[in-house]
N, C-alpha and C positions, 0 to 999 in steps of 0.2 A: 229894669228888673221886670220881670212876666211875673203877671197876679194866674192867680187859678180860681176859678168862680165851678160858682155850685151849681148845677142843672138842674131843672125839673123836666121831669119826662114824661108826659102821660103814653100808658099801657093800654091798647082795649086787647081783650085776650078774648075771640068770637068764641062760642058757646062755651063757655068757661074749660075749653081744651086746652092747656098750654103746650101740647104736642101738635096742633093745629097750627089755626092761621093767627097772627098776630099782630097789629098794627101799633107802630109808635111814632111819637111826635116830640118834639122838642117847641119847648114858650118860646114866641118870637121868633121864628125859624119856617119857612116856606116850605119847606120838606119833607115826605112823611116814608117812614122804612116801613114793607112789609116782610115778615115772617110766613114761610109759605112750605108745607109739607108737600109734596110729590104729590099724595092723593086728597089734598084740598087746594089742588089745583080748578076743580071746577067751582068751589065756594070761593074764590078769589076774581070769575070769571064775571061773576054777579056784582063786581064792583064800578061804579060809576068810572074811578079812573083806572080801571084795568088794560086800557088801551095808552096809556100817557106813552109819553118819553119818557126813556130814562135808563138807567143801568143796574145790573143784576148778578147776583154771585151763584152758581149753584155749588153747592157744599155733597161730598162722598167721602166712600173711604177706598181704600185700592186693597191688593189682594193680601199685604201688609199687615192691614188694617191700619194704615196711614192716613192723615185726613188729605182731602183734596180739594179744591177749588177749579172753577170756571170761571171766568169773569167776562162779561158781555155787555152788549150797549143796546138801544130799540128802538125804534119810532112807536111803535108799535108793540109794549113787554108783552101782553097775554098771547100774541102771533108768533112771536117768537120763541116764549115757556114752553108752549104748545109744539113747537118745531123742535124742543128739546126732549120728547116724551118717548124718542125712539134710542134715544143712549142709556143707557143703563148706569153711570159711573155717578149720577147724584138723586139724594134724599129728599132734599131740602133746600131749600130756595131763599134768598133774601132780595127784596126791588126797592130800589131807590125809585120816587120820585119828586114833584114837586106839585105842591095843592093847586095851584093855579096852570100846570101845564107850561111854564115857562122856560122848559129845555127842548132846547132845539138840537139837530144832529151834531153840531161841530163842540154844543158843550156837552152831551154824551159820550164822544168821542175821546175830547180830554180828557174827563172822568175814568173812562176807561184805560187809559192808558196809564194815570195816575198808581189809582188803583192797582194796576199790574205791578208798578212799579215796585209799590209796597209790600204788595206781597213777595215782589219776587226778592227786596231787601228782607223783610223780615224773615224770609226764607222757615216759615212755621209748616206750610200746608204743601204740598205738590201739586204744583200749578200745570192744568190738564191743556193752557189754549197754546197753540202748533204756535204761532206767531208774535211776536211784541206789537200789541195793537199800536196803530198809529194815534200820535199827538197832534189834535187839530190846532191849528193858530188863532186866538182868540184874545178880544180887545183887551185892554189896562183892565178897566171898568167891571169887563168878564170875568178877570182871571181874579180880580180881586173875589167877585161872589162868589165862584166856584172853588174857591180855596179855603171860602167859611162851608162852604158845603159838600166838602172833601171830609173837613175835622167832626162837620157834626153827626157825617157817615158814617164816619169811622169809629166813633163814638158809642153808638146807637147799636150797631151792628156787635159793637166790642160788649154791649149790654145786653147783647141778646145772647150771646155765649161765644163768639167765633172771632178770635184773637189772630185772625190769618193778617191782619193788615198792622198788627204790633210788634214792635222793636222790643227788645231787650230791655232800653231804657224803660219803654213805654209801659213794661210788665215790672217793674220795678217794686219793690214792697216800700212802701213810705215810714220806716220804721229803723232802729237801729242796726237790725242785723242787715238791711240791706247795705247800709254804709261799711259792714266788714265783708272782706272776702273770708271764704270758708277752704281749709287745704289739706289733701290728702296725700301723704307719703307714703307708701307701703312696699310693700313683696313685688319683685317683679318685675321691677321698675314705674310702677303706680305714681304718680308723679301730678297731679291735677290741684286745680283752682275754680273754685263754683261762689254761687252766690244764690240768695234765695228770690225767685219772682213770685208775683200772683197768681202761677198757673202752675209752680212747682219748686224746679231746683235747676239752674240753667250753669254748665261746665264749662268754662272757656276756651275759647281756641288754645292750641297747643297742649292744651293740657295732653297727659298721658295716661293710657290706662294699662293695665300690669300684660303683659305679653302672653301669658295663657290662664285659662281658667282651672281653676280644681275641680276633682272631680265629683265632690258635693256642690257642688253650686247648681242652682235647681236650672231645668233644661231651659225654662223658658226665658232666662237669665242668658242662658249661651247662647239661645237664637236672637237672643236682641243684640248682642256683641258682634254676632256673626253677618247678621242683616246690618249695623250700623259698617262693620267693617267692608259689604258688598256694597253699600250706597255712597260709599266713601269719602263717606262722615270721619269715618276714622281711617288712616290712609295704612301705608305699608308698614312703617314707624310704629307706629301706634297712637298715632296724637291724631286730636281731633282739628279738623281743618275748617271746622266753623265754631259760634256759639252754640251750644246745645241745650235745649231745654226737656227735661225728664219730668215725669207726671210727679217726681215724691225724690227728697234728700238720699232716701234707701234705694230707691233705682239706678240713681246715678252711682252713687256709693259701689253698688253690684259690678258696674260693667265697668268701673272704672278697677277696681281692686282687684275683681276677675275671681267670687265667691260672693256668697251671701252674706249681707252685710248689714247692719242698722245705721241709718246715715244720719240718723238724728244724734248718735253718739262718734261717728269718725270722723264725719269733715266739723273741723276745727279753727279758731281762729290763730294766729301766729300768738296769742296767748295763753294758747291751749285749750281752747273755753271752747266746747262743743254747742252746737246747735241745742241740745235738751237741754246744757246748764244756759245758755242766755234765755229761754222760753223760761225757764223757772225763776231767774232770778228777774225778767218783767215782770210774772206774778206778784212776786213775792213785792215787788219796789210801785204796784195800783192801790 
C-alpha cells in the first residue's frame, strides 16, 4: 500500500514580489526550483548557483492564448536563459537544480527527457521543443535518485502554479465528488462524462458534445467549440479524442451542450444529484 506524506516547503519570495523571482526548497531534499520572470532574469544572474547544471521549463502562452511549455537541459542555465531572450514565445521561467552542483550532463539529459515525457502524457500545455530530447543511460544507483528528483520537481513546480507535468489522476480532487462521475445528456446529441479536478472540470474521451450551437450562446463559447474542434480535440463526430480539462463545470457544460449553461446545476450524477446539490449537502453534513 503507498503512504502519502506531508511536505514542508520552504518559500523565499526576493523583494517580497511574488510576480518575481522565487526560490523553493523541499527538507531533506538536494534540489532547489527557481521561479524566474523574463525580466528578472538579470536578479537571477546575481546568483551564486546561476551557472549550475541543470534543467529548465520556460512557460507562454500562443496566439490562442493556450499555455505552452519549453523544456530544456544546461551545463551551464544562466548561458543558456540568456540564449533564450531572442524568442518571444515565454514569460517565465522555472530551473531545476541541485545545491551541491551534482548534476552532470547525462543526468540532465534524462530529466529532460523525463519531463517531456510528462508533459507530452499529461498533454495540459503545448509543448513548443521540435524534437523528443534524448534519454541518456544512467547507473541503477542514478536512476533511483533521479526518480526522487523527478517527483519532488514535479511537486514544487506543480506548487508554484504550472500543472503541465499532471495527469488527470494527479489533478484529482481528494473528496466525494471526485469518486462520482458527473453526466450530461442533452439536445443535439450531447452525450458527455466529466468529473471534477483541482484545476476545474476535466470531460472524458469520447464524450460528445451537441452537433451545433444556438444562437444565443455567447460568441466566445463558439470560438472555444470552434478552436477545440480545429485542434482536434474534438474530431469530426463530435467526441472528444482526449481527456479534457476546462477552467469551471459551466465551461465544459457550454461547449458540450452547445448554449450557455450553469454546469454547477447540469452535470449530474446517475442519481440525479447535481454538482450544487452535493456542494450543499457537504455543508450542510461539517
Amino acid at each position: 500500500m503507498s503512504m502519502n506524506f506531508s511536505e514542508v516547503i520552504t518559500t523565499l519570495i526576493f523583494d517580497g514580489n511574488p510576480n518575481g523571482m522565487i526560490m523553493c526548497e523541499l527538507s531533506n531534499w538536494i534540489g532547489r526550483v527557481y521561479k524566474i520572470s523574463r525580466t528578472e532574469l538579470n536578479k537571477f544572474s546575481e546568483r551564486d548557483d546561476a551557472e549550475s547544471t541543470g534543467v529548465y521549463y520556460l512557460f507562454g502562452k500562443n496566439e490562442y492564448n493556450e499555455e505552452t511549455i519549453y523544456i530544456g537541459e544546461a551545463e551551464n542555465i544562466l548561458t543558456r536563459l540568456k540564449q533564450h531572450l531572442d524568442k518571444d514565445y515565454w514569460n517565465e521561467c522555472v530551473v531545476v537544480i541541485s545545491k551541491d552542483n551534482i548534476l552532470n550532463k547525462a543526468h540532465i539529459k534524462y530529466m529532460e527527457n523525463k519531463f517531456y515525457c510528462m508533459a507530452t502524457e499529461a498533454s495540459r500545455s503545448n509543448i513548443l521543443n521540435s524534437n523528443t530530447p534524448t534519454c541518456s543511460t544512467v547507473s541503477e544507483s542514478d536512476e533511483a535518485m533521479l526518480a526522487k528528483f523527478i517527483n519532488n520537481t514535479k511537486l514544487l513546480v506543480n506548487t508554484l502554479g504550472y500543472k503541465v507535468f499532471d495527469s488527470i489522476e494527479d489533478s484529482a480532487v481528494n473528496d466525494a465528488r471526485m469518486q462520482t462521475k458527473f453526466y450530461i445528456k442533452a439536445a443535439r446529441g450531447a452525450d458527455a462524462v466529466g468529473s471534477i479536478v483541482s484545476d476545474g472540470f476535466v470531460v472524458y474521451e469520447n464524450s460528445k458534445i451537441a452537433n451545433s450551437a444556438t444562437p444565443s450562446m455567447a460568441d466566445s463559447l463558439k470560438k472555444l467549440r470552434l478552436t477545440l474542434i480545429d485542434k482536434k480535440i474534438i474530431n469530426s463526430e463530435f467526441k472528444f479524442t482526449k481527456d479534457y480539462v476546462f477552467t469551471s463545470p459551466s465551461l465544459a457544460a457550454a461547449v458540450v451542450m452547445g448554449r450557455n449553461a450553469n454546469g454547477r446545476t447540469e452535470w449530474k450524477t446517475l442519481e440525479h444529484k447535481s454538482i450544487k446539490d452535493i456542494e450543499e449537502e457537504s455543508i450542510l453534513n461539517t
